[in-house]
C-alpha positions in Angstrom: 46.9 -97.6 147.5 48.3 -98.5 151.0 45.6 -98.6 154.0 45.3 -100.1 157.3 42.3 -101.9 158.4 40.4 -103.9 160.9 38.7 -107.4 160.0 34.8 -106.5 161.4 33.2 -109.7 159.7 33.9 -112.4 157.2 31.7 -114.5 154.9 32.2 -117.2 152.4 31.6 -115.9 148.8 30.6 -118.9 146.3 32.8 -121.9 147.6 36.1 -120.5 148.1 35.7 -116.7 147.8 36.1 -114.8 150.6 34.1 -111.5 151.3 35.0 -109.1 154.1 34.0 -106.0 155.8 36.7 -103.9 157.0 37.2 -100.4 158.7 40.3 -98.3 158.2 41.8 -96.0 155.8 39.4 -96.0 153.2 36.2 -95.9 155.7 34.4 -99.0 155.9 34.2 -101.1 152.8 34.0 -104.7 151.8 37.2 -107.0 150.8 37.2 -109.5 147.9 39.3 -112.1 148.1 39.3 -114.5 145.3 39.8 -118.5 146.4 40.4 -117.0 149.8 39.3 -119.8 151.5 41.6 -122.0 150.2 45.0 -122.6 151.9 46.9 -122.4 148.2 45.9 -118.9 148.3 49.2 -116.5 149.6 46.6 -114.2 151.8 45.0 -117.2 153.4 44.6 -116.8 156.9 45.0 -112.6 156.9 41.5 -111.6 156.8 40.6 -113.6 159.9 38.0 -111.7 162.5 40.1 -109.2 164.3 42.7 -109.0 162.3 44.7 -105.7 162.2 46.5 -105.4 158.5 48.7 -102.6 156.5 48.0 -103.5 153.1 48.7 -102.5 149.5 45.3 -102.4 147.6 42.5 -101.5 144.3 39.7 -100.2 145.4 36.4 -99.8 143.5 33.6 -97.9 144.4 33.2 -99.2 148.0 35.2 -102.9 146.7 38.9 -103.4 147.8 40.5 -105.6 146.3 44.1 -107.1 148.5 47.4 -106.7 146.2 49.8 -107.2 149.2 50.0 -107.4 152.6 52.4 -104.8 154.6 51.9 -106.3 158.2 49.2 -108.3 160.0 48.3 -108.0 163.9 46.9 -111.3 164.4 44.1 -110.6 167.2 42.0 -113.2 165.8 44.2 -115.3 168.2 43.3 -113.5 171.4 39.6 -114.8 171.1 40.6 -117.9 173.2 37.7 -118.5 174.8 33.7 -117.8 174.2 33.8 -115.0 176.9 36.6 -112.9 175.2 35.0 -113.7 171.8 32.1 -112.1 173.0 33.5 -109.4 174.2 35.5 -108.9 170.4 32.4 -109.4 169.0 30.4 -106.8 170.4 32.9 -104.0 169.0 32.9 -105.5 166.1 29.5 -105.7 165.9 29.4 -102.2 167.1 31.7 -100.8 165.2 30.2 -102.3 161.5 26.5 -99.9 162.7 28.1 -96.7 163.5 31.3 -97.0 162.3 31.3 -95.6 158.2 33.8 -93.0 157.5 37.2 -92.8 158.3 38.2 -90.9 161.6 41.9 -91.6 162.9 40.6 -91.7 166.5 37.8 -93.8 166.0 39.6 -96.4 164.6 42.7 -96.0 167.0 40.1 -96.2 170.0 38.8 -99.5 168.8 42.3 -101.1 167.6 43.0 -99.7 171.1 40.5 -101.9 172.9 40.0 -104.9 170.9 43.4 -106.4 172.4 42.0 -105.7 175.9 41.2 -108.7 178.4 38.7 -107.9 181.0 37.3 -109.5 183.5 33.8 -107.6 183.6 33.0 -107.3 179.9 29.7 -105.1 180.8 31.7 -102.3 182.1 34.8 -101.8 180.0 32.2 -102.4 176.5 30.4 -99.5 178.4 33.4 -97.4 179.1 33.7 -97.9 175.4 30.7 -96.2 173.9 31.6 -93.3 176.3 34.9 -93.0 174.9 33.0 -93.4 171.2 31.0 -90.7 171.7 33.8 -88.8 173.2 35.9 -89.0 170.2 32.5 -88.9 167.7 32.0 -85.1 169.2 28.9 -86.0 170.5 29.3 -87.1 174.3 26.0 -86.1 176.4 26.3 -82.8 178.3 24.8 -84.1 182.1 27.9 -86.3 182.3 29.6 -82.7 182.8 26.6 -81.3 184.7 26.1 -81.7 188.2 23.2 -83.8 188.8 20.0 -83.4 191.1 19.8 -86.0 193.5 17.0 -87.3 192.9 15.3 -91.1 191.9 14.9 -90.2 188.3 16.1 -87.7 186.1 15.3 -86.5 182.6 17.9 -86.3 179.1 17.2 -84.3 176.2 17.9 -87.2 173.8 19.4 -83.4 171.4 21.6 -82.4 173.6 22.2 -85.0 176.1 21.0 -82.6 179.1 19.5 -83.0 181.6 16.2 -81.1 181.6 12.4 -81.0 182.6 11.3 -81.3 179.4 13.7 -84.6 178.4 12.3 -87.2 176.1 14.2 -89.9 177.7 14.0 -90.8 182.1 17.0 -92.3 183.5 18.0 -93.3 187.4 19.8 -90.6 188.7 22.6 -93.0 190.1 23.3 -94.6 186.7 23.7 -91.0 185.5 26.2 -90.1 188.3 27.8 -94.1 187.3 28.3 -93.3 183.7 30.0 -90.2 184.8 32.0 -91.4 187.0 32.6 -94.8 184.4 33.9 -91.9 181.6 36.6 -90.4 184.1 38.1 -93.6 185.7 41.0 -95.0 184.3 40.5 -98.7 185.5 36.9 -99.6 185.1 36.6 -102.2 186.2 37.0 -100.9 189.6 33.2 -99.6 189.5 30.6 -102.3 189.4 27.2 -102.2 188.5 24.1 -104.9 188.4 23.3 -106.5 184.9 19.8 -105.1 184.9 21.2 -101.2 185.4 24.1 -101.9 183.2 21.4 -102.9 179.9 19.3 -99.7 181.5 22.3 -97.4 180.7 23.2 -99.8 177.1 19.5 -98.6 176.2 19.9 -95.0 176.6 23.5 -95.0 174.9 21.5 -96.9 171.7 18.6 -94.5 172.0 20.7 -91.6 172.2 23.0 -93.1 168.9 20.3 -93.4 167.6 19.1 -90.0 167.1 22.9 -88.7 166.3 24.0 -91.1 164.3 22.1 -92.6 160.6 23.5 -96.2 160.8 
């Protein structure tokens, strides 16, 4: 079988096995590599974090097992410092909880920001997760709703409106942020403090949460 996949995580199997969780083609499933670790080995080096790779492969149950390699992407490279490493980490990390089946756009919207190199990571892994549950089907309705101005305003965690009878309260001006967030092309134009940017992180987890079964 031929597939193309994205590196999410790596471990050491034994001594010089290497074990790896991958999204692509075949959903998300885990890689063996036998003596992968070692630098003998023809596929050393492939697998690294971040990696994009085309590959010829057995698969198992959820076990693929590399026969060839068609073409590698190394992104691993573009983690050159500990900020942009975050910032790949954080999808990746993001992407191994609610990422399990194959979806074309799904993995194209991450492959599609992975490379990216911004300058306020806060924002554009925020624009992320809108354009996630964009593509997923399930964006929130209020960020096509016109909302009240008021302080506060209430989310039916269901449906994503905005309602009096919401189970989750949000400030109204982060509401009318993450809307404007999911239209903007360049968003890193919009700014927003650290302590309302983790307030609108929590809702997007709460509201994952009770669409998606990681």
């Amino acid at each position: 079988m031929k597939g193309e996949f994205i590196v999410l995580r790596r471990l050491r199997g034994g001594d010089v096995d290497l074990i790896a969780t991958l999204y692509g083609t075949a959903g998300k499933v885990t890689l063996f590599l036998k003596e992968g670790y070692l630098n003998t080995n023809k596929l050393f080096g492939i697998f690294e974090l971040f990696n994009y790779v085309e590959i010829d492969y057995s698969q198992a149950g959820n076990i693929i097992v590399p026969n060839d390699v068609i073409r590698v992407e190394r992104l691993s490279l573009l983690a050159l410092n500990y900020k942009r490493y975050i910032y790949m980490s954080s999808l990746s990390l993001f992407a191994l909880q609610f990422l399990n089946y194959y979806d074309e756009n799904l993995f194209k919207l991450l492959l599609n920001y992975l490379p990216k190199k911004p300058k306020n990571t806060d924002v554009m892994l925020l624009k992320f997760k809108l354009e996630f549950l964009k593509a997923y089907g399930i964006l929130p309705k209020f960020l096509a709703q016109q909302s009240p101005k008021v302080k506060k305003v209430k989310i039916d965690l269901s449906t994503g409106e905005i309602t009096n009878n919401g189970n989750y309260e949000l400030e109204g001006y982060i509401v009318e942020f993450l809307r404007k967030l999911l239209k903007v092309k360049n968003p890193e134009r919009l700014n927003l403090t650290r302590r309302d940017i983790k307030k609108a992180e929590d809702f997007i987890k709460e509201y994952l949460k009770f669409h998606i079964k990681s």
